[in-house]
LOVEXSE-629783 format. One record per residue: x, y, z of N, C-alpha, C in turn. Coordinates in steps of 0.001 Angstrom, whole numbers, plus 500000, padded with zeros to 6 digits. Example, Ala and Ser with C-alpha at 12.3 -4.5 7.8 and 13.67 -1.06 7.14 Angstrom:
<<513190; 494310; 507800>; <512300; 495500; 507800>; <513200; 496700; 507800>> <<512850; 497750; 507080>; <513670; 498940; 507140>; <512900; 500030; 507870>> 
This chain:
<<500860; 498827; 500000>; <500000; 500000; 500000>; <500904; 501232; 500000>> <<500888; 502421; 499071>; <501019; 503174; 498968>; <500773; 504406; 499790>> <<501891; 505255; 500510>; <501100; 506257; 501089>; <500406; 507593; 500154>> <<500304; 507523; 499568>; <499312; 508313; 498456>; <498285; 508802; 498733>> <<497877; 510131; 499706>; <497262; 510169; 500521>; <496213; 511363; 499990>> <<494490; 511528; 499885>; <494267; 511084; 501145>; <493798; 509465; 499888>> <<493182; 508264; 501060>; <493421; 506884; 499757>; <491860; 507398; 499400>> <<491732; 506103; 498861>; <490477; 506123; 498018>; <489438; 505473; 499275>> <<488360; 505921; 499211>; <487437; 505156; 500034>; <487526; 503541; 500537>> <<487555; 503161; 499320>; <487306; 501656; 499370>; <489185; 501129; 499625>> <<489833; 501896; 500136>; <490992; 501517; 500688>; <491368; 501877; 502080>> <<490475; 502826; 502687>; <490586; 502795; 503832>; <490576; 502244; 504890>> <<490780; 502439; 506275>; <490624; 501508; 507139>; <489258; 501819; 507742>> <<488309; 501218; 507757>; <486992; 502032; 508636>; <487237; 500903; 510085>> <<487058; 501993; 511431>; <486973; 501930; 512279>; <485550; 501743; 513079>> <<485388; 500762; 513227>; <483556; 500701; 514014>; <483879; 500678; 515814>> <<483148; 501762; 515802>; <482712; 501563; 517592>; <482124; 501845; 517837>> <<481284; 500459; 518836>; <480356; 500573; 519198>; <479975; 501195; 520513>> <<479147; 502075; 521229>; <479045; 503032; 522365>; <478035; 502233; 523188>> <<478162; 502008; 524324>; <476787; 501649; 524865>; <476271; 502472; 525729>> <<474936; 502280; 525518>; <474270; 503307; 526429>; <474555; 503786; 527360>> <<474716; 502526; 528655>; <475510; 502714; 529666>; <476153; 503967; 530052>> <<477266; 503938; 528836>; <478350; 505132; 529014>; <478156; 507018; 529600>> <<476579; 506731; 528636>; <475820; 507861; 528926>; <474841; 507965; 530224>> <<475577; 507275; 531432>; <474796; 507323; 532359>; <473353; 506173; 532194>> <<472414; 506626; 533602>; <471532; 505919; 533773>; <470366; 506064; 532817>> <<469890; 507384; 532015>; <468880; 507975; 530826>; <470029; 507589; 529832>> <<470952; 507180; 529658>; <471741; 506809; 528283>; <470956; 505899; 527043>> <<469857; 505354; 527443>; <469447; 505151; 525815>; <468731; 506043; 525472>> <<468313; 506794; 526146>; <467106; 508034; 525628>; <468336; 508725; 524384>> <<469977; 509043; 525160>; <470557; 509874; 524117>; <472026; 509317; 523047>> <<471375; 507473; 523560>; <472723; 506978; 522501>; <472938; 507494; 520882>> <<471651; 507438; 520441>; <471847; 507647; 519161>; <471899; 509079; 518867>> <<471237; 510235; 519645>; <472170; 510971; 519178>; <473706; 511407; 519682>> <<474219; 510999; 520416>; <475064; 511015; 521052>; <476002; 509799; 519740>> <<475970; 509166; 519116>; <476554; 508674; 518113>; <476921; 509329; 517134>> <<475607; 510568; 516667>; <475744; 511149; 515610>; <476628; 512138; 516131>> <<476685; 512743; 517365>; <477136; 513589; 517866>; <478940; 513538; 517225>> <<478864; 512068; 518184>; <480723; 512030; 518036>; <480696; 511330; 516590>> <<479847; 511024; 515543>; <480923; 510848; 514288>; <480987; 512080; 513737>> <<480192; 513259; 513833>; <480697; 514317; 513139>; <482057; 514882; 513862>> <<482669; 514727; 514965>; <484069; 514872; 515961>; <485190; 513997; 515621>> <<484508; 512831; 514953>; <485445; 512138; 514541>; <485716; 511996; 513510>> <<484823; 512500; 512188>; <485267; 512362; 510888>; <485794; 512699; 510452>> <<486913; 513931; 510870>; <488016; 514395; 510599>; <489218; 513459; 510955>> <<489611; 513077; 512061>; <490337; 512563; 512424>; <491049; 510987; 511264>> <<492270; 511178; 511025>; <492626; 510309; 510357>; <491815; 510182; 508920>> <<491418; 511300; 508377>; <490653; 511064; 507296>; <490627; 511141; 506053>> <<492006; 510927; 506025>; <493453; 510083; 504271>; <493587; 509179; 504612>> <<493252; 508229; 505470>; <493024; 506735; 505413>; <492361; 506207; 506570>> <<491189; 506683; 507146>; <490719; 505661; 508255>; <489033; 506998; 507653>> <<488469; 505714; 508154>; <486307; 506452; 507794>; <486307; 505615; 509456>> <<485381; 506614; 509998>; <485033; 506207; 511193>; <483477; 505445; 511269>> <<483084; 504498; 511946>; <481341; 504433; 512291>; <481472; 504108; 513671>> <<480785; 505282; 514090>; <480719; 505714; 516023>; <478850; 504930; 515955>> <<478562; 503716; 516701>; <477697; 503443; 516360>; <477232; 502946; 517803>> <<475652; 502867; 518168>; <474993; 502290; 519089>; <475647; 500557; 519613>> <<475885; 500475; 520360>; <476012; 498737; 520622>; <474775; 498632; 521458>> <<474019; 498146; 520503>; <472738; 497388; 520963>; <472776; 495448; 521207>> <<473738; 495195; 520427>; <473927; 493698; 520360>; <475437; 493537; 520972>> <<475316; 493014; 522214>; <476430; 493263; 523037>; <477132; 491740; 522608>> <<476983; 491175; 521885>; <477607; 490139; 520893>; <478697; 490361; 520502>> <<478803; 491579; 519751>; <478928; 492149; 518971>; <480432; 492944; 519466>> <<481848; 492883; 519387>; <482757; 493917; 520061>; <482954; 495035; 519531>> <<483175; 495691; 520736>; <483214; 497136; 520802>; <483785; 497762; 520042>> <<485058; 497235; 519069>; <485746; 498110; 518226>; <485375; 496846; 517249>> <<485455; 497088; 515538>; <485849; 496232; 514438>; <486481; 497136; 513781>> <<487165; 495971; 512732>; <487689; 496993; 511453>; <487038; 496541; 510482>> <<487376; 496859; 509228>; <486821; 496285; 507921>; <487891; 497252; 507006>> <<488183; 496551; 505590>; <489334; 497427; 504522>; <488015; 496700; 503549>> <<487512; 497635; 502941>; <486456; 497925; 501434>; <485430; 496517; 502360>> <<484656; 496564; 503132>; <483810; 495922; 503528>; <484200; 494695; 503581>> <<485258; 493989; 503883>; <485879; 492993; 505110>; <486414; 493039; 505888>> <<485901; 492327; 506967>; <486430; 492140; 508551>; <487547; 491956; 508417>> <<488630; 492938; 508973>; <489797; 492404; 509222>; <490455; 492247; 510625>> <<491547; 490937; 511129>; <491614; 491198; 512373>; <492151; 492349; 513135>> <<492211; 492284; 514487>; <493280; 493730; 515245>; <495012; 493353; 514844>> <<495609; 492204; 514646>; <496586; 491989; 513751>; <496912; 492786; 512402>> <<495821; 492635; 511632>; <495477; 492857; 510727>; <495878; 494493; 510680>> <<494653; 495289; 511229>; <494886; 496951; 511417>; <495669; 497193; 511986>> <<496498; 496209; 513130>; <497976; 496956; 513523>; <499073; 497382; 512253>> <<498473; 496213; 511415>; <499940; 496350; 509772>; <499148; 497388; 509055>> <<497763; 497704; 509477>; <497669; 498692; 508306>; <498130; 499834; 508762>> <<497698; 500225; 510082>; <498215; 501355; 510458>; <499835; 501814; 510595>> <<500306; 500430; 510198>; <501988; 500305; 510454>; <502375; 501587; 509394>> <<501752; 501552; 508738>; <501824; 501654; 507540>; <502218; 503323; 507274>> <<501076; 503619; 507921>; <501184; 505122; 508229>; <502212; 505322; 509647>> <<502995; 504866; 510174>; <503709; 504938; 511507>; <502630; 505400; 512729>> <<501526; 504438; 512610>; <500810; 504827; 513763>; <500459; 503420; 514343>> <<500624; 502895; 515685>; <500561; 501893; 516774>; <498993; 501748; 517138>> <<498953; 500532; 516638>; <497568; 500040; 516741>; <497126; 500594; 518456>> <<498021; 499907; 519658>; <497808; 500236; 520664>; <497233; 501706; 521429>> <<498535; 502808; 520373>; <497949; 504213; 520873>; <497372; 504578; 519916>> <<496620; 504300; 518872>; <495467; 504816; 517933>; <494633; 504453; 519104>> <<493986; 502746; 519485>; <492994; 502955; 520522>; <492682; 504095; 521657>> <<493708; 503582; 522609>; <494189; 504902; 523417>; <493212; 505991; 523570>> <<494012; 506773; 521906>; <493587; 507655; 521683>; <492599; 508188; 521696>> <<491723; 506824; 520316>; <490102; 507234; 520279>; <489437; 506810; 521520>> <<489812; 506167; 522467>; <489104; 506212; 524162>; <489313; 507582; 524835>> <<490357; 508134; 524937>; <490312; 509097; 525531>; <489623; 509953; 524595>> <<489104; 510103; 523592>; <488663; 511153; 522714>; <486933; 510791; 522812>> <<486633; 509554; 523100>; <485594; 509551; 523337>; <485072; 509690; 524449>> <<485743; 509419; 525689>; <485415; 510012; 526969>; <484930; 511620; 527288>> <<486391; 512453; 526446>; <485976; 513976; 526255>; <484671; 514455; 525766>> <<484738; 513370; 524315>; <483179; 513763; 524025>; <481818; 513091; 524763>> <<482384; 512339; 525357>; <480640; 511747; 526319>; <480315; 512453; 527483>> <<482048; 513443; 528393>; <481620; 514978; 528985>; <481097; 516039; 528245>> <<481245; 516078; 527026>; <480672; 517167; 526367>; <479183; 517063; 526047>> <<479263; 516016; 525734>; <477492; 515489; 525058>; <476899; 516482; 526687>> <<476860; 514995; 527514>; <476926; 515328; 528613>; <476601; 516399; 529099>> <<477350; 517469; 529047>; <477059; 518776; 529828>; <475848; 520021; 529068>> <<475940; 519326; 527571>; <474701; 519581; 526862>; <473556; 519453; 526924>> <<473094; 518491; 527636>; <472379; 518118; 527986>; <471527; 517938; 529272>> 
């Protein structure tokens, strides 16, 4: 892969996470979903020459909290550690990151409310 930036859609890495209500306190399903829409417009900038974000409800707790997918296949956390290698960014502190970035924004929702 080429750093040829920003890539093409269907070469990106899309990032899924799922939020659970929970997070938003004890009324947290009243404001998961917008509180989803909230933080993908916060996050769609971020990394956005090669990573598409989906900040999404976890309603099916089946289901883990982060996935990846490259052009609509699952790929493993192995997997997105080499993609992100790629760009010199550590699978470990990309997470990190987007945790602490989503915490900020679930005080912000939060105080909006």
């Amino acid at each position: 892969m080429k750093e040829n930036l920003p890539l093409p859609e269907d070469k990106k890495l899309v990032v899924v996470c799922r939020v659970e209500a929970g997070c938003l306190g004890a009324k947290g399903g009243d404001h998961i979903e917008a509180f989803c829409h909230f933080a993908q417009k916060e996050y769609a900038a971020l990394g956005s020459d090669y990573i598409r974000w989906e900040i999404v409800p976890r309603h099916d707790k089946s289901l883990p909290e982060m996935q990846y997918r490259v052009n609509e296949k699952k790929i493993s956390r192995d997997q997105a550690a080499k993609y992100l290698n790629v760009f010199k960014k550590k699978l470990g502190e990309f997470e990190d990151h987007m945790h602490d970035k989503l915490g900020g924004l679930i005080e912000q929702y939060l105080g909006r409310i």
